[in-house]
N, C-alpha and C positions, 0 to 999 in steps of 0.2 A: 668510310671505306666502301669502295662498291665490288660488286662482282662481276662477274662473266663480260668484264672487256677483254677488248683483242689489243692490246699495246704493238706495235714494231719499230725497230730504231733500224736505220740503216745508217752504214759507218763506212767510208771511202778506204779501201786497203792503200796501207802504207803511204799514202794521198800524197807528199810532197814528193816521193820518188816516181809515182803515177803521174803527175803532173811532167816530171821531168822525161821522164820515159814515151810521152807524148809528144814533144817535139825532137827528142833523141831515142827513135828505135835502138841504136846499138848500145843502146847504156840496157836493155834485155839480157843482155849475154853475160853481163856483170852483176856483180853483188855490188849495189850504189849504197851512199849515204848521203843524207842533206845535215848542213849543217845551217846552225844559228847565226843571226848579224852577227858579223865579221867573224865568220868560221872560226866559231868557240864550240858549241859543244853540239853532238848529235840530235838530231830533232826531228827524224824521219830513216829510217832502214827498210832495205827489199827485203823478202822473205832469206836469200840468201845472206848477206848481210846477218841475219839475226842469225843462222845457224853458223856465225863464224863468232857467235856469242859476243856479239858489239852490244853493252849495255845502249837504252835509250838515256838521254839526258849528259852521257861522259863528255868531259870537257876529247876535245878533240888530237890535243897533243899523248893523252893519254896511249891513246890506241894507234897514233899516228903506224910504229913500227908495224905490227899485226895489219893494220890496213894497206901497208905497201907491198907486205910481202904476199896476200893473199891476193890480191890486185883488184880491191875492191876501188871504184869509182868513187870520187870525194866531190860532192856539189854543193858552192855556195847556197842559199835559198834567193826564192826570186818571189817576196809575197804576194807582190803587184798579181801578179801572173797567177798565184794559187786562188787567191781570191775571185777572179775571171770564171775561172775552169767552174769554185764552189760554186757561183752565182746559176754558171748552168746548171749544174747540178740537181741545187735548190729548186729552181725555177721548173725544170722538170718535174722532179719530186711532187712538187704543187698543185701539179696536173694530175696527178694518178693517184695521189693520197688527201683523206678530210684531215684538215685540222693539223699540218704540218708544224711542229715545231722544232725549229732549227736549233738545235743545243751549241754546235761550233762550227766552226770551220768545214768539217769533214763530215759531219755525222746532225741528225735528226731524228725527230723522234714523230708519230704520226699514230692516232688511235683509229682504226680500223673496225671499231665497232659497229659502226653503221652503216657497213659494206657489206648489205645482206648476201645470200646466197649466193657466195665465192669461196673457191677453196684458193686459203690465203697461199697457202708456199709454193701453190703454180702462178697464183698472181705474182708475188714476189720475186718467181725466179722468171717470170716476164718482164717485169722492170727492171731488175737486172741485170736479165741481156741489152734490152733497150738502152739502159746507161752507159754498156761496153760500145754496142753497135754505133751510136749518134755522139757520143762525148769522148769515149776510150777509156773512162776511169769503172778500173773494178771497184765491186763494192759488196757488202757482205750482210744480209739481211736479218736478225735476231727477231723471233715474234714470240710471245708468251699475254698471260693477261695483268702482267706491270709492265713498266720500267725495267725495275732492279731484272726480272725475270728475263726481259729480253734483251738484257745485256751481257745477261750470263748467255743465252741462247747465241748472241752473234758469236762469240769467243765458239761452241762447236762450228757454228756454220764456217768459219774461217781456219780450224786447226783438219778437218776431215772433209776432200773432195768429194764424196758422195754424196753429202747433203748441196753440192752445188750451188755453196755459198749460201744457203737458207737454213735455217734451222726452226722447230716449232715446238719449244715447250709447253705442250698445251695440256698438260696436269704434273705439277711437282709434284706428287708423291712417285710419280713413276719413273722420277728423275736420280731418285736417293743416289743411287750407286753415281752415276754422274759426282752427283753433289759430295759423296766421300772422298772422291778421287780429287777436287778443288781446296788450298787452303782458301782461308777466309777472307785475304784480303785480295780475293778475284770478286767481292764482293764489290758493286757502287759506290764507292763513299767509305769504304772501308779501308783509310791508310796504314802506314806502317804503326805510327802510338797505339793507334786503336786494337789492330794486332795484336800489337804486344800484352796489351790489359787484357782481351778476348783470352788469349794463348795464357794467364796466368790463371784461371776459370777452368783452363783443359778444354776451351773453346776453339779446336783448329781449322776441324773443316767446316766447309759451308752447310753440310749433315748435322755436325757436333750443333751449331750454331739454330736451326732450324725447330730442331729436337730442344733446344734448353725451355727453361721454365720467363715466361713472357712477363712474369711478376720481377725476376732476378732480373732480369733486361733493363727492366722501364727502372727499376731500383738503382741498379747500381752504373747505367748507362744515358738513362734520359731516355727521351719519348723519341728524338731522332731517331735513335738505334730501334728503338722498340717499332718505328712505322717502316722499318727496313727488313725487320724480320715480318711483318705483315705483308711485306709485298713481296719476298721471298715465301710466304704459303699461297698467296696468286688472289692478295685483295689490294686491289689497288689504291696507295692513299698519299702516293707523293708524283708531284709535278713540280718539274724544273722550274716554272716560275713560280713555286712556292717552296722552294727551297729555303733556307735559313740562311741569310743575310751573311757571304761570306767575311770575315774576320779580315785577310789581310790580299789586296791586289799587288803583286811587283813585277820589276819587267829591270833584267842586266842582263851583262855581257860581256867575255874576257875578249879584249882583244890580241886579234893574230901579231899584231905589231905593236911596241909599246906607244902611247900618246905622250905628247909633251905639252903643247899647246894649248891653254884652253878653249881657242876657238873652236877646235876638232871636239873636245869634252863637251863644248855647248852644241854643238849641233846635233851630239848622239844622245844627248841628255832631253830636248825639244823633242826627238823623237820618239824618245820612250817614255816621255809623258804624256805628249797627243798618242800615243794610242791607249796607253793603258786609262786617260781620260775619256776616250772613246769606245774603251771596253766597260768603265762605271757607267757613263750612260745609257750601254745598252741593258747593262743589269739593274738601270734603277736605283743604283747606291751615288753617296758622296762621302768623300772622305775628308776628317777633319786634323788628321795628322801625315804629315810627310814626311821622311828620310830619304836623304839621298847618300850613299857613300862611294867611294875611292877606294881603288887597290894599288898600293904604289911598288914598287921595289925598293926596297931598305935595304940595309947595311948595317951589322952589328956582330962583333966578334969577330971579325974577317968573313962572316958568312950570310950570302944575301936572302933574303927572304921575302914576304909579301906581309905590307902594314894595308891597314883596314882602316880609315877614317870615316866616321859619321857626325850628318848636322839633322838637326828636327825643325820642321815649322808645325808649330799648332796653328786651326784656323778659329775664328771666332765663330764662323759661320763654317758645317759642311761645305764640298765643293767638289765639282766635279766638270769646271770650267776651264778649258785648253788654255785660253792666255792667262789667266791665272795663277796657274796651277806653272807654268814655264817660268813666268815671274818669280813665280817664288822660288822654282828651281833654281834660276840666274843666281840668285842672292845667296842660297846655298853652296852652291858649286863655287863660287866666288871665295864664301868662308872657306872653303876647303884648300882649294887648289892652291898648291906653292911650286915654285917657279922652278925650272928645273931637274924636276921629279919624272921619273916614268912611271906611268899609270898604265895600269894592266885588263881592270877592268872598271866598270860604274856600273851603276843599278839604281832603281828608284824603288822605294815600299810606301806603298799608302793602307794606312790601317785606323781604327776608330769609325769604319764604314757605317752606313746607317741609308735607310733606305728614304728615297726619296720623297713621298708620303706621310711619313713621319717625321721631319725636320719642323725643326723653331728656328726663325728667323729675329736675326738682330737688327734693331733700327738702326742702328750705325754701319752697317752692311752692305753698303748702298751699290758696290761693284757687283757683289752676288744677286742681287735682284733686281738687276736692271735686265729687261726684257730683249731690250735689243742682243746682246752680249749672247743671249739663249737662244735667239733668232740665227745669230752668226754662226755658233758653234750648230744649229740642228743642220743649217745650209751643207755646213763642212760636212758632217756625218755622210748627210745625201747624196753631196757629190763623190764620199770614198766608198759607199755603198755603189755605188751605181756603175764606177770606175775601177775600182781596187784601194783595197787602202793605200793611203799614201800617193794619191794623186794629187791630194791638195794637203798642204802639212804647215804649220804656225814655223816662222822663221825666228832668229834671234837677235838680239840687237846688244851693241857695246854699253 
């Protein structure tokens, strides 16, 4: 655990409708929403937008009525294009911060401690403006001496215009009453299960939680839990590239129209395995089991409903190779699909992840360790990196 850093994470407000908002001024005057491939479920809201209490994540037919009557703007997403904007973004960021690291899309994270005699939240609220003035995307500054600390910090810098999108928790105890007024799971890393076990403890707020006994923690929660309360009292002991080896990658989607065909099912299928292939490599993980399933519309009792079908590959060897990884999708999708049917939605789940580092390789393996294969797919990466993703994408074949 160390002391006296300066963490800061900067986080792009509402990014994909900032995005949109940059080549559509008058989408300003509206409360917008972005929505997911093939306008399924909410994946981006303006500030307005949220106080018309549009959950994030809702499938989109939900909300369809309340969105029409309010007159909130409804945008396909364009990722090509969000990706562009991020790269500037980033690429800015680069220049003004040490040791830059890019957590996702919209948001990064950069330690500031060896930025001697500066006062951070004028520097802060100079880059800031620098990102509004030269690129147009707002963006909202969190600085404390974590992670966890300055993620709690962007959440004030973005809900109160006086901090001028910066905020600078720069001693938690002086923060308490803040911290009463937060439940817990405004916490990092802190979802809903984990809530729920915390909230059975009479662990609510991020206060309650700070205050308990560091022994009960590490006992009854694990050490994860226990270096999250460490960097919520302001010692810093967790970085995103040491995070713990996420559990389960997936990537669906209900579509606006039903599918019939499987050639439409394999094309949308290719593409949510190239990226979320493309999201394992950049985390360093492979994975050695796949599912893919099917939402179809059924029939039973006179009354129509939504059937679920799923298939599994296990792999001999981890993996985390785009033609591969579609291949096997093919074979999958193939078991599934019956002819006929309207299908609603598909999704892929890759789980058994393991990081890349620590793999054992089978000698009979011989597609996973073929070097060239690694070659092609880093090229691929570079070129979506460089372009947007999805500028160059694995096609499928009969």
């Amino acid at each position: 655990m160390k002391k006296n850093r300066v963490m800061a994470v900067v986080d792009c407000n509402n990014f994909f409708v900032s995005c949109e908002r940059l080549i559509k001024p008058n989408l300003k005057k509206f409360p917008v929403i972005v929505l997911s491939g093939n306008d399924g479920c909410v994946v981006s809201r303006s500030n307005e937008a949220k106080k018309l209490n549009i959950p994030m994540g809702i499938p989109y037919f939900e909300i369809k009525n309340i969105a029409e009557k309010a007159g909130v703007k409804v945008i396909s997403s364009h990722h090509n294009f969000y990706n562009k904007i991020s790269k500037k973004i980033m690429t800015f960021l680069n220049d003004k911060f040490c040791n830059l690291d890019i957590y996702s899309i919209d948001e990064a994270f950069t330690d500031m401690t060896s930025m001697k005699n500066i006062d951070y939240i004028n520097y802060c609220k100079s880059v800031r403006k620098d990102i509004y003035k030269h690129i147009g995307i707002p963006v909202s500054i969190g600085i404390s001496k974590t992670r966890t600390l300055a993620k709690l910090a962007i959440n004030k810098a973005k809900k109160n215009v006086k901090y001028e999108g910066v905020y600078y928790i720069n001693n938690p105890v002086y923060n308490y009453d803040y911290f009463k007024s937060l439940e817990i799971s405004k916490v990092w890393g802190i979802g809903p299960r984990l809530k729920k076990r915390l909230n059975e403890f009479n662990i609510k707020s991020i206060h309650d939680f700070i205050t308990s006994d560091e022994l009960f923690i590490k006992k009854k929660f694990g050490i994860p839990l226990l270096k999250t309360l460490y960097e919520l009292k302001g010692f810093s002991c967790i970085n995103t590239d040491s995070h713990e080896t996420p559990k389960v990658i997936s990537r669906s989607t209900s579509f606006s129209k039903s599918i019939r065909t499987i050639d439409e099912l394999k094309i949308k299928m290719a593409y949510f395995i190239s990226e979320v292939a493309y999201n394992m490599r950049r985390k360093n993980v492979k994975t050695k089991l796949m599912t893919l399933f099917l939402a179809r519309k059924n029939h039973g009792n006179d009354k129509e409903y939504i059937k679920y079908d799923f298939s599994d590959h296990k792999f001999i060897t981890a993996t985390n190779d785009t033609f591969n990884l579609v291949k096997v999708g093919e074979k999958l999708l193939c078991s599934l699909y019956k002819k006929n049917e309207f299908y609603k939605k598909l999704g892929v789940i890759f789980s058994d992840l393991q990081k890349e580092t620590v793999l054992q390789y089978s000698i009979f393996d011989i597609f996973e360790s073929d070097n060239k294969i690694k070659k092609v797919n880093n090229i691929i990466d570079n070129i979506n990196d460089k372009y947007g993703y999805g500028t160059l994408r694995i096609g499928t074949c009969d």
